[in-house]
N, CA, C and O of each residue as an XYZ file, in Angstrom:
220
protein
N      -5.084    -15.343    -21.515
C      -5.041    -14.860    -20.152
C      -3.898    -15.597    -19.433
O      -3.898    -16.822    -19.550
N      -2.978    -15.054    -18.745
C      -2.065    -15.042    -18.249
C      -2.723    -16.205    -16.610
O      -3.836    -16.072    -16.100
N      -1.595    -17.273    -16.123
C      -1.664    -17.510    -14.982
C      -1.912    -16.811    -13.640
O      -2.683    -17.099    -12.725
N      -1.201    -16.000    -13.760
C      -1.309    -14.508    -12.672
C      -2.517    -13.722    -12.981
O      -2.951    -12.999    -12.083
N      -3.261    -13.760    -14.369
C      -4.622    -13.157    -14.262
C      -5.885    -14.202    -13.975
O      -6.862    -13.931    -13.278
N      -5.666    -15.350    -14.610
C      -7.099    -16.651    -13.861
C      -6.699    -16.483    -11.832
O      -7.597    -16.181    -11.046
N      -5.539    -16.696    -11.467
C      -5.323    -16.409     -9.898
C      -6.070    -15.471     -9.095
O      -6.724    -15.679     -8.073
N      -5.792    -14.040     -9.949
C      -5.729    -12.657     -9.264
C      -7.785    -12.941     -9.239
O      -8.517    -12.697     -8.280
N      -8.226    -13.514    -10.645
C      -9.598    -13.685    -11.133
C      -9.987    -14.470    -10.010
O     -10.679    -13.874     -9.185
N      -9.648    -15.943     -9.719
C     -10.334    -16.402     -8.533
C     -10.352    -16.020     -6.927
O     -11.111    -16.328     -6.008
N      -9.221    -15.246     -7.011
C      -8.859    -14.880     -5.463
C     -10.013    -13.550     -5.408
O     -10.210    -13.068     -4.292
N     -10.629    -13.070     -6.372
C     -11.450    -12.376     -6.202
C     -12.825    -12.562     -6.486
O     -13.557    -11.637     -6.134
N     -13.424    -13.674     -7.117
C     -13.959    -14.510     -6.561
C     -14.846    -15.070     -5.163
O     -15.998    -15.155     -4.737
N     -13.397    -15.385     -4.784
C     -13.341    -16.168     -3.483
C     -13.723    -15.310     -2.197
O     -14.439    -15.696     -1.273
N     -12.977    -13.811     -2.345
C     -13.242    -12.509     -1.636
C     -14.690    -12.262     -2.028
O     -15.206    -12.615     -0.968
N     -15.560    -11.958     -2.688
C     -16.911    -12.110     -3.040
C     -17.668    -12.725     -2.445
O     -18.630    -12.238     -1.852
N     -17.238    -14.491     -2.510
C     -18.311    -15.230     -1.851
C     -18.287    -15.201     -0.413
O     -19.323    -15.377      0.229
N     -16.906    -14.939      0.272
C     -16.746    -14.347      1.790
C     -17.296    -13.107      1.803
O     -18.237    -13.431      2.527
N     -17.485    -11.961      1.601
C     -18.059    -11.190      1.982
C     -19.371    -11.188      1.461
O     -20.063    -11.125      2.477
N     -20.026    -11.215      0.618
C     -21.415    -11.391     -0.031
C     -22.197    -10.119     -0.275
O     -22.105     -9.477     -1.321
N     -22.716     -9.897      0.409
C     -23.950     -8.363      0.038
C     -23.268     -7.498      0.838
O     -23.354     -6.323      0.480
N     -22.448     -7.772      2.064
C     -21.469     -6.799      2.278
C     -20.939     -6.156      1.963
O     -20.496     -5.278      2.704
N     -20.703     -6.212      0.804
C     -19.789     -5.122     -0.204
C     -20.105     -3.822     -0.268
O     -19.492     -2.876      0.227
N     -20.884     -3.819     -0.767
C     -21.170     -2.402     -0.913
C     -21.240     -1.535     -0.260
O     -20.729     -0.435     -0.470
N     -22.162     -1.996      1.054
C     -21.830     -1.014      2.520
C     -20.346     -1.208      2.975
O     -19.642     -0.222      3.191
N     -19.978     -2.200      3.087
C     -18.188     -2.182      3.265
C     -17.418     -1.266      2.441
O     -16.348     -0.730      2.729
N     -18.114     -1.155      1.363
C     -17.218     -0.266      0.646
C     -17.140      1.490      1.269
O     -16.296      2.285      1.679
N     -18.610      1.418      1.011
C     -19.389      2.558      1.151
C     -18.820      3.140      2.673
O     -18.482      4.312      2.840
N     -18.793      2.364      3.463
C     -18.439      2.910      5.082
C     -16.902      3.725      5.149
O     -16.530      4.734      5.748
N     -16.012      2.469      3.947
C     -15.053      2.736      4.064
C     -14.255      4.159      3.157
O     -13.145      4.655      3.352
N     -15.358      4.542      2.103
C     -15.178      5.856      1.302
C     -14.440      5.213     -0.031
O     -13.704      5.890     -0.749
N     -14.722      3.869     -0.259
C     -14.447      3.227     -1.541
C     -15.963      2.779     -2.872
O     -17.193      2.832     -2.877
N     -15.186      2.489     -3.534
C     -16.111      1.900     -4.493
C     -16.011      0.197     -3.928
O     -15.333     -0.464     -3.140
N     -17.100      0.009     -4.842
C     -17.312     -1.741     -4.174
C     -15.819     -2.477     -5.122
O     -15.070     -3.244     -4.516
N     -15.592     -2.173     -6.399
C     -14.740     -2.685     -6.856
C     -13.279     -2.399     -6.360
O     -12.355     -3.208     -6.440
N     -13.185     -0.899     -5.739
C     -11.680     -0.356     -5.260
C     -11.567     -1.360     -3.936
O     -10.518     -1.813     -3.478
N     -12.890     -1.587     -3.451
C     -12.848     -2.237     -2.047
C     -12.492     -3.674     -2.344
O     -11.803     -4.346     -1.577
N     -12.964     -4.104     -3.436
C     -12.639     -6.055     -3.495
C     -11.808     -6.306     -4.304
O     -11.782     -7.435     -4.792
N     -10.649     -5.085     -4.785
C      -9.469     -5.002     -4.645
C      -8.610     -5.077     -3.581
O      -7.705     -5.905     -3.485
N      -8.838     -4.348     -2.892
C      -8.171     -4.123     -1.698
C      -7.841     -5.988     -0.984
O      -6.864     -6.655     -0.643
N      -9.138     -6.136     -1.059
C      -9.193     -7.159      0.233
C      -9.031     -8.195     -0.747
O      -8.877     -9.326     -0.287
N      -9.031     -8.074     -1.893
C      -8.360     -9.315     -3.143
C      -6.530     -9.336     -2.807
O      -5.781    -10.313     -2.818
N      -6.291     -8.277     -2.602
C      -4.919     -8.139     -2.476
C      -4.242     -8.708     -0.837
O      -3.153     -9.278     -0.774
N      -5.087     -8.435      0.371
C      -4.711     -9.063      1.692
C      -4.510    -10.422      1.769
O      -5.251    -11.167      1.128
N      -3.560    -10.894      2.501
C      -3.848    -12.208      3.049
C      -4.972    -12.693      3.065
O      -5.794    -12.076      3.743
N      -5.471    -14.026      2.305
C      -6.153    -14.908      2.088
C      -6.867    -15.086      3.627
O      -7.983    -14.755      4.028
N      -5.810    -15.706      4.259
C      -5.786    -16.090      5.787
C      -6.849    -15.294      7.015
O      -7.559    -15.704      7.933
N      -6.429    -13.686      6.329
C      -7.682    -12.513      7.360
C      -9.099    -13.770      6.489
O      -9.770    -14.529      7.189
N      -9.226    -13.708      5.226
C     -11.089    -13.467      4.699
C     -11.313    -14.881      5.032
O     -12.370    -15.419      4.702
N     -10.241    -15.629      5.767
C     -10.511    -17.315      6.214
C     -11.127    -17.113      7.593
O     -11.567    -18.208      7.943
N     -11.384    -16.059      8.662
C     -11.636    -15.800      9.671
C     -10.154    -16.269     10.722
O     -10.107    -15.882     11.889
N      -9.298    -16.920     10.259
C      -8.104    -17.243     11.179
C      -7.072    -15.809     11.851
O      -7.088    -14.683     11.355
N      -6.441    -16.124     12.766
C      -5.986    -15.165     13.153
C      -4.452    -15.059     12.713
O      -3.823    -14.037     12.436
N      -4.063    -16.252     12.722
C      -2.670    -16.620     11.966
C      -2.194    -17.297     11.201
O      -2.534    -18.481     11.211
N      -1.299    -16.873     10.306
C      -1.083    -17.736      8.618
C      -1.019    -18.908      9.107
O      -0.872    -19.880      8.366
């Protein structure tokens, strides 16, 4: 496994334990799957799922 895949692996993770049972209705509200969705927000700035407003 590649560096860029253990990363991409914990940063999603990390998006998991910030959102929690949320997922699914987050997904669901948004017309995603739970996995298309913790993609998505695996891929945003870290900084939004930190609750901060600026990097």
């Amino acid at each position: 496994m590649s560096l860029a895949d253990i990363e991409w692996h914990m940063r999603r993770s990390h998006v998991r334990s910030v959102v929690g049972d949320d997922l699914g209705p987050l997904a669901h509200r948004a017309g995603l799957t739970a996995d298309e969705a913790l993609d998505l927000l695996t891929a945003g700035p870290r900084w939004l799922l930190d609750g901060r407003t600026t990097p």
